[in-house]
ZAMARGU-4260 file (C-alpha; in steps of 0.2 Angstrom, whole numbers, plus 5000, padded with zeros to 4 digits):
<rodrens>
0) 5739/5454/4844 | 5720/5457/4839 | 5715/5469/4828 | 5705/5485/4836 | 5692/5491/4828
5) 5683/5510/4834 | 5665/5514/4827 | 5651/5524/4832 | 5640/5510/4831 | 5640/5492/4830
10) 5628/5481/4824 | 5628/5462/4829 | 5619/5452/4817 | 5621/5450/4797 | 5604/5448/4791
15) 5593/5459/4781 | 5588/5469/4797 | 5604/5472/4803 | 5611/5477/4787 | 5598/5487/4784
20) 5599/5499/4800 | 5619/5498/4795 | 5616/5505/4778 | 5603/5519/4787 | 5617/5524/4801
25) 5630/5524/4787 | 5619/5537/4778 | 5617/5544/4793 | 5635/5548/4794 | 5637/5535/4808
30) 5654/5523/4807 | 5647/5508/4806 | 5653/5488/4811 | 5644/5475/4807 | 5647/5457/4816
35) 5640/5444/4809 | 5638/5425/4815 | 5633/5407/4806 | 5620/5409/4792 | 5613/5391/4794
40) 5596/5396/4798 | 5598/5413/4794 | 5579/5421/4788 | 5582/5431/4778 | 5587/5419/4762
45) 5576/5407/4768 | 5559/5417/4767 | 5550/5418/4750 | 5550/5436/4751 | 5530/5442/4752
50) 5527/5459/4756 | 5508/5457/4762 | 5501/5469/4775 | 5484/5462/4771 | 5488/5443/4774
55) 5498/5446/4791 | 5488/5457/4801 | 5474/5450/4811 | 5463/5462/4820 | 5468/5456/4839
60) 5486/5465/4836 | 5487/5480/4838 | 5483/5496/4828 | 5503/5502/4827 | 5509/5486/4821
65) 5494/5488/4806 | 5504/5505/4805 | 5520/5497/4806 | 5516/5487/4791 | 5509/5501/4781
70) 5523/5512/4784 | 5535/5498/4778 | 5527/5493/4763 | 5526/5511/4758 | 5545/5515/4761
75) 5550/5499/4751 | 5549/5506/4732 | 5559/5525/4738 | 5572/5513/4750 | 5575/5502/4731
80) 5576/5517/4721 | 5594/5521/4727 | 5615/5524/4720 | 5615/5502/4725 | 5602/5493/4719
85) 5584/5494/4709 | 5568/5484/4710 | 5571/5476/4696 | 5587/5469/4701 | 5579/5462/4718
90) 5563/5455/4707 | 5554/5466/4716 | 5537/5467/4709 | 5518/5472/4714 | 5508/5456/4712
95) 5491/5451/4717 | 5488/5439/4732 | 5473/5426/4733 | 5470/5423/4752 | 5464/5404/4749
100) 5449/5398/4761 | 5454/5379/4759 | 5442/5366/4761 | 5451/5357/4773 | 5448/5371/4786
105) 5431/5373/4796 | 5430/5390/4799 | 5428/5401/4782 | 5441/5415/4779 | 5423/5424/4774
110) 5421/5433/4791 | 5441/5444/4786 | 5431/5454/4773 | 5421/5462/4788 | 5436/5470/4793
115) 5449/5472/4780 | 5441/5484/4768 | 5438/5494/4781 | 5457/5495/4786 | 5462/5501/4769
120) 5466/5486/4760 | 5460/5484/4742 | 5453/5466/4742 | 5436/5456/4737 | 5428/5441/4740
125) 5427/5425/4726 | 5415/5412/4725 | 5427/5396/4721 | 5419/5396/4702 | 5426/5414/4702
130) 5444/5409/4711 | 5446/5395/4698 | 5441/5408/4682 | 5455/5419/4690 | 5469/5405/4694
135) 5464/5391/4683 | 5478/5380/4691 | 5468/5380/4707 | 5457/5363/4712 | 5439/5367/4711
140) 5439/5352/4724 | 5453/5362/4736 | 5447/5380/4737 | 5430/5386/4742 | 5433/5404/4740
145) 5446/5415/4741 | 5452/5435/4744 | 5460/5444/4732 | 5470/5458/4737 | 5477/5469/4725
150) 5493/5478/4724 | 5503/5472/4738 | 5522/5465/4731 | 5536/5452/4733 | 5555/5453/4732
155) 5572/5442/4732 | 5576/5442/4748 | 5594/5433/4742 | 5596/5445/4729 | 5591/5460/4741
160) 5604/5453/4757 | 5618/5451/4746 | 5615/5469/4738 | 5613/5477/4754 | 5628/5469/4762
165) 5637/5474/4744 | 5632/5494/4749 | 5635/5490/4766 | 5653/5486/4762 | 5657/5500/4750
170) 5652/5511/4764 | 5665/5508/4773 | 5655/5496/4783 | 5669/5483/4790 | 5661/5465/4794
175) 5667/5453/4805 | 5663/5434/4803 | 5663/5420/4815 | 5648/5426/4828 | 5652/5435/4844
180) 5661/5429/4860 | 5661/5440/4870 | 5654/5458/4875 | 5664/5468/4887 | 5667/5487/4892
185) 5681/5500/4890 | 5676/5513/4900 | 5660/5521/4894 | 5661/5512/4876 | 5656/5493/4871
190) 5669/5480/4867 | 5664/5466/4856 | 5674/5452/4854 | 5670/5444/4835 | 5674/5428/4832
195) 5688/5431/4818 | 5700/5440/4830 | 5695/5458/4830 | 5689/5469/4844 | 5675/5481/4839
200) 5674/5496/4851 | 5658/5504/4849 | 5648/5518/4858 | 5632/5512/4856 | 5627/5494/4850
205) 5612/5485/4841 | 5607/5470/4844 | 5597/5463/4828 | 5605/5442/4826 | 5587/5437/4820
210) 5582/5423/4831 | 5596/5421/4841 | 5596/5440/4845 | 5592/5431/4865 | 5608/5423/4864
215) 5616/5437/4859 | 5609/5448/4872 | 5612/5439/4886 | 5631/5442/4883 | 5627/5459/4887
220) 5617/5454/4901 | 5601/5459/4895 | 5586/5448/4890 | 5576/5449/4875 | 5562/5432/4875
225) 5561/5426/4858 | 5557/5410/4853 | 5563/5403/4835 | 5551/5399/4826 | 5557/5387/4810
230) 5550/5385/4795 | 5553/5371/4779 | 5553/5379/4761 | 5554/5370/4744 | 5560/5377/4727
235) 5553/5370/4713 | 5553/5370/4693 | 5539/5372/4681 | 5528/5382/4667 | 5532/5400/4668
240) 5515/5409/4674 | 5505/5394/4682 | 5500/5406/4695 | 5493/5422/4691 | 5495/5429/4710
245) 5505/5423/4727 | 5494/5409/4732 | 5494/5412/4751 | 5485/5398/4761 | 5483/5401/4780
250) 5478/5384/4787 | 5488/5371/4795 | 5502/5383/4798 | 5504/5396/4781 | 5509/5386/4766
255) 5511/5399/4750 | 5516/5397/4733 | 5526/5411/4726 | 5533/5414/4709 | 5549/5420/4711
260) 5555/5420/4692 | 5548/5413/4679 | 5544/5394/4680 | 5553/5393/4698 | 5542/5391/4710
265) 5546/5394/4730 | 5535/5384/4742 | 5532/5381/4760 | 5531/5386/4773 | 5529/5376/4791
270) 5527/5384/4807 | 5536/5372/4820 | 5542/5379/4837 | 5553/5373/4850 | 5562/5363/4836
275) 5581/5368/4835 | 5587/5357/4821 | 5590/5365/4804 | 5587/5352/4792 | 5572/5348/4782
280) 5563/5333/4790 | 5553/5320/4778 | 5536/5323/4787 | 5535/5342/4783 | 5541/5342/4766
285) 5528/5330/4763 | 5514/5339/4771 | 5519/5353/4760 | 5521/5346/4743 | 5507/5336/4748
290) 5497/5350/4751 | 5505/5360/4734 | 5498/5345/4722 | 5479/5346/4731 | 5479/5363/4728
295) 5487/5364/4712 | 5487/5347/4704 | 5497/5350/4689 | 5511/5354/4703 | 5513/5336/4706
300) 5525/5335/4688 | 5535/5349/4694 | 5554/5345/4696 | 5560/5347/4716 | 5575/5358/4715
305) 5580/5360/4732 | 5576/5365/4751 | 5580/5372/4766 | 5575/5378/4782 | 5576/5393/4793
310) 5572/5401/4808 | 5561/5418/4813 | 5562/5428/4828 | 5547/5428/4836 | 5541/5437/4853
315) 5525/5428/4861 | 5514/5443/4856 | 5521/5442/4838 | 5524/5459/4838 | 5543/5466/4837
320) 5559/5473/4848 | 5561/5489/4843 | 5573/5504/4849 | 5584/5507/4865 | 5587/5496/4881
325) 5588/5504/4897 | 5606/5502/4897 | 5605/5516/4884 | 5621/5511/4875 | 5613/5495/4869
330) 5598/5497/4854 | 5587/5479/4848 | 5580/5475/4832 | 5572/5459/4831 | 5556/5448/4835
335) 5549/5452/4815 | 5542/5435/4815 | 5534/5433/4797 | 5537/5449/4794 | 5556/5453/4794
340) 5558/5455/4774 | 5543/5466/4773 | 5550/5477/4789 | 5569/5476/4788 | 5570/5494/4778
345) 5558/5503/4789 | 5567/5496/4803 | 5584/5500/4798 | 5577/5518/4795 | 5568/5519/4814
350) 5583/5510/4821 | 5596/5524/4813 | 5582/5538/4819 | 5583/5531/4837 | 5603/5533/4837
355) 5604/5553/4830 | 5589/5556/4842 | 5577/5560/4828 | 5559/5556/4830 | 5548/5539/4820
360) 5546/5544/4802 | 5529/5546/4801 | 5525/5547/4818 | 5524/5531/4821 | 5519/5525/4839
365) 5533/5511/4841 | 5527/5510/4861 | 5519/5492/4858 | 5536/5486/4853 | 5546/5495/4867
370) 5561/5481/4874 | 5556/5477/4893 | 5539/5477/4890 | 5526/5464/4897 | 5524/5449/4885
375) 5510/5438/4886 | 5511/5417/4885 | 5513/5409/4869 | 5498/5403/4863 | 5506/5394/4849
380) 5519/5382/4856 | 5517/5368/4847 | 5520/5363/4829 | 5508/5367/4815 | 5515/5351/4802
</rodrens>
């Protein structure tokens, strides 16, 4: 017979977002189940794990997700500081990011510093002399100038997933693996059917499976248009400190070069949509590394290590799913795109809020990210590598 398992909420998906909103509802003094599917593609290990407000607004989005951002990157140092983990043992650290204006682009980066002071962020503008004093590692021949932004942060979004799903579990939190099969109804409760047998029967349920949230929601007859978006990264060996900052380089689609710990080196990423296939594909990682030795030439005698791929939730607005359905039993979290390490403890915190009926910490205005609301076309369907 099937095991039967009764909680007050449910939460399909396994990620850093859906753990996150479990841990919140578990602090909440919610009961709390937590179904989890395939982690092949999963984002949340796959991203490098940079918290930059700065380098993912642009000012055609709109004001509350500029909020959004601030209001997660705020909340990240008090949701660390906790009885389960510390910064330090997620590498969470505040860095520096130099916002590259590569040569190989047309349009100069120059025209962001009209705007981005004036939004709060702490950042100036470097002549390419001035980028290459700063990151000596840099090609004079690559960069033509740069912003640097100050005080923004990275973490260890490995570390940071299995730490959460550690507290998650010592909460009582039972997880069941194997996906979802099947959503169903007893009475005025949700019945899930996990994939490893058990029955979880939930009154209210959220839906937060990362880029396959779509799939996931259609079980329940609801639809939620996301597109995943992959992306190739690289880990790579070599001098501790090569980089003083996060390189972040937005041309062809975002490439990055983040020192995760000493001397290892994460790289990437692409920007391919429409593309299912999880593996790594020779033409990207070569556009990558290719890319990583024009701009850092000494890069060309680091050791490969290894690489992957994954997959980001992304709405055609780029903008999040956030909060309840109109089937009220039934609450989404996804469509974070780029940004789901950076948001995934505000959203937990939201997400938990929404289910005791309490309103958005610091009133945010979570309306632009409302489910059912009107999504414009894609105006990036194509592959940026």
């Amino acid at each position: 017979m099937d095991e039967r398992v009764s909680v007050d909420v449910a939460v399909v998906g396994d990620g850093l977002i859906g753990l996150s909103a479990a841990l919140h509802l578990q602090k909440s003094g919610h009961r709390v189940a937590v179904v989890g599917g395939p982690s092949t593609g999963r984002a949340s290990t796959a991203a490098a794990g940079m918290l930059t407000p700065a380098c993912e607004y642009d000012p055609w989005m709109c004001q509350q997700f500029l909020d959004l951002l601030k209001a997660g990157f705020s909340y990240y140092k008090h949701f660390l500081r906790s009885d389960w983990t510390t910064p330090e043992q997620v590498d969470y650290r505040i860095t520096d990011f130099t916002l590259t204006d590569l040569s190989e682009r047309e349009e100069s980066l120059r025209e962001r510093m009209d705007w981005m002071p004036q939004l709060g962020f702490d950042c100036d503008w470097l002549e390419a002399e001035e980028v290459c004093a700063r990151e000596p590692a840099l090609s004079p021949a690559a960069v033509r100038g740069a912003i640097r932004i100050r005080d923004e942060a990275v973490v260890n979004p490995i570390a940071l997933w299995e730490k959460l799903g550690n507290a998650v579990a010592a909460q009582s939190g039972r997880a069941h693996t194997g996906g979802l099969a099947e959503i169903g109804e007893q009475g005025e409760r949700i019945v899930l059917a996990a994939g490893d047998g058990t029955r979880v029967v939930a009154d209210r349920v959220l839906l937060a499976a990362g880029a396959w949230t779509a799939d996931v929601a259609r079980l329940a007859g609801l639809e939620v248009p996301l597109c995943p978006a992959k992306g190739q990264m690289m880990r790579l060996s070599g001098p501790p400190h090569a980089v003083s900052s996060v390189i972040f380089m937005p041309a062809g689609g975002c490439g990055s070069i983040v020192e995760r710990r000493p001397g290892s080196y994460i790289v990437g990423t692409s920007e391919e949509y429409l593309v299912p296939d999880e593996h790594n594909t020779a033409g990207v990682v070569g556009t990558v590394l290719s890319r990583l030795c024009e701009v850092v030439p000494d890069a060309a005698h680091w050791q490969f290590e290894d690489m992957w791929a994954g997959f980001r939730p992304m709405t055609s607005d780029e903008l999040p799913v956030l909060g309840v359905t109109d089937d009220r039993r039934f609450l989404v979290a996804t469509g974070h795109h780029r940004n789901g390490i950076l948001l995934a403890p505000i959203t937990g915190r939201l997400i938990a809020d929404a289910v005791s009926g309490r309103s958005p910490v610091d009133g945010l205005d979570l309306s632009p990210f409302r489910y059912g609301r009107h999504l414009r076309p894609h105006a990036r369907f194509a592959a940026k590598y």
